[in-house]
C-alpha positions, 0 to 999 in steps of 0.5 A, a space after each residue: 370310546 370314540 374320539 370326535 375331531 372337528 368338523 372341516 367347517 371349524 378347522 376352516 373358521 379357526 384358522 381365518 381367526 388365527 389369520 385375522 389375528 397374526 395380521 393384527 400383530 404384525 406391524 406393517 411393512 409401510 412404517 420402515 418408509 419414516 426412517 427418511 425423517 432424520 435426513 430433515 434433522 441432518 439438514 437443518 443443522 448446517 444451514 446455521 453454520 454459515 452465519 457466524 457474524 464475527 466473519 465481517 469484522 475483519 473488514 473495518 480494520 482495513 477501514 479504519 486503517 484507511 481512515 487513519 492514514 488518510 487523515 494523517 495525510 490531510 493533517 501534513 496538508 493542513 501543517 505545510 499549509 499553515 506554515 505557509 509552503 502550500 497555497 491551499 489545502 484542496 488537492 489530491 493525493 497520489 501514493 506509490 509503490 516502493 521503489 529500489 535501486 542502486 548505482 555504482 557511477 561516481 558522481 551520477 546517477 539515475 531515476 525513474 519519471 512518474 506520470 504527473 507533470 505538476 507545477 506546484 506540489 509536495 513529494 515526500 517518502 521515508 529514505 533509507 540508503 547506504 553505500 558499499 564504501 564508507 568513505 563514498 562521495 556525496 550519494 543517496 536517495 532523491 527526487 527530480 521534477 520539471 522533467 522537460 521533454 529534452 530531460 532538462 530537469 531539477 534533481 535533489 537529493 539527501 546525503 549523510 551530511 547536506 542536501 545535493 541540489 543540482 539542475 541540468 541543463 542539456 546545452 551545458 550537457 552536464 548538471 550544475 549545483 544550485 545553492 540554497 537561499 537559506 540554510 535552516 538545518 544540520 544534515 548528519 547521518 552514518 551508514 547505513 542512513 534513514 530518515 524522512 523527506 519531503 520536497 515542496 515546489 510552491 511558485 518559483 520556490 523549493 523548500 526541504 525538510 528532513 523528519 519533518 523540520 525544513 534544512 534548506 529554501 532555494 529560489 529556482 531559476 528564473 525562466 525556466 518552466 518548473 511544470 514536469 514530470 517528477 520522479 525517483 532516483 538514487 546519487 551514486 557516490 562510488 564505483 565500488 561493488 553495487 555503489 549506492 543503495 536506496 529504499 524508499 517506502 510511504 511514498 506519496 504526492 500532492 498536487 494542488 486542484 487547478 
């Protein structure tokens, strides 16, 4: 019996419908071209990462801390001007970097000037001072104001046991000591030392106050221009070692509007 194969016709269409059909089933070499959606998800996400809001909080408390300490400053104006040492309260501040120094030249001493150059004003820091003997003459941490371009000036200073006063006068080439009108205050303290001060010039009147209590009143010298520069500066009171240390910090001064 004879075996009957295909006609070439039916192999022909038999493999175009194996073709059609594979083509079909094979998923298309095109879909690998959405793998790049992930790269949207990826993005997304950080762009939120950014905006934490607790990042602007730390800005007010520097604020905060300025407006404390700004009023601080406008309630020691309005306590000097009750008590009558200040002739209004409209001013301006001015506030300092701290200074340090230290002499070692018994019985002198030296100072930096500052800028302004008031009549009227209020100065005042927190002093810390110390002397390489203990048994050290009169030094400490002070003031100067009315600095004249000759260098005649006022210089006051805060010792462990008084309040040094002292003017200079360039014809006499030395400084003299200017005694006070009222003596209002004790002043006592041991090596090392620290305590607040403040100097107010009003008129032709200085007074000093120590934390915060008034110790001493001087009337200044009549005919002598109490407008100059102020400045810092530090009494030695031995010779010894590096003589008299001083430290000053919160320092600032007020100057009354003309």
């Amino acid at each position: 019996m004879q075996r009957k194969f295909p006609k070439p016709f039916s192999w022909f269409v038999s493999i175009l419908i194996l073709i059609s059909l594979g083509c079909a089933t094979t998923p298309p070499t095109s879909t690998n071209t959405s793998t790049p959606q992930p790269t949207v998800t990826q993005t997304a996400t950080p762009t939120k990462t950014p905006r934490p809001s607790p990042t602007p909080r730390p800005t007010l408390t520097p604020n905060l801390a300025a407006t404390q300490h700004a009023d601080e400053l406008s309630a020691e104006v309005q306590a000097f001007y009750e008590k009558g040492y200040l002739a209004t309260t409209d001013g301006r501040f001015t506030e300092m970097d701290d200074f340090s120094a230290d002499r070692a030249q018994l019985g002198s001493y030296a100072w930096l000037a500052l800028e302004d150059s008031p009549s009227d004003f209020f100065m005042s820091a927190h002093f810390k001072w110390d002397s390489a003997s203990k048994n050290a003459d009169i030094s400490g941490c002070g003031f100067v104001f009315g600095v004249q371009p000759n260098k005649d000036h006022y210089a006051v200073f805060l010792d462990r046991a008084n309040i040094e006063f002292r003017i200079r006068n360039l014809a006499l080439g030395y400084s003299t000591n200017v005694k006070p009108t009222r003596v209002l205050g004790k002043v006592k303290f041991d090596y090392p030392a620290e305590a607040d001060f403040t100097l107010i010039v009003k008129d032709s009147h200085a007074y000093v106050l120590v934390n915060s209590e008034i110790v001493r009143e001087y009337a200044l010298l009549q005919g002598r221009p109490v407008r100059g520069n102020v400045g810092l500066a530090v009494l030695s009171g031995t010779n010894k070692d590096y003589g008299t240390h001083c430290e000053m910090t919160n320092l600032h001064l007020w100057i009354p509007e003309e």
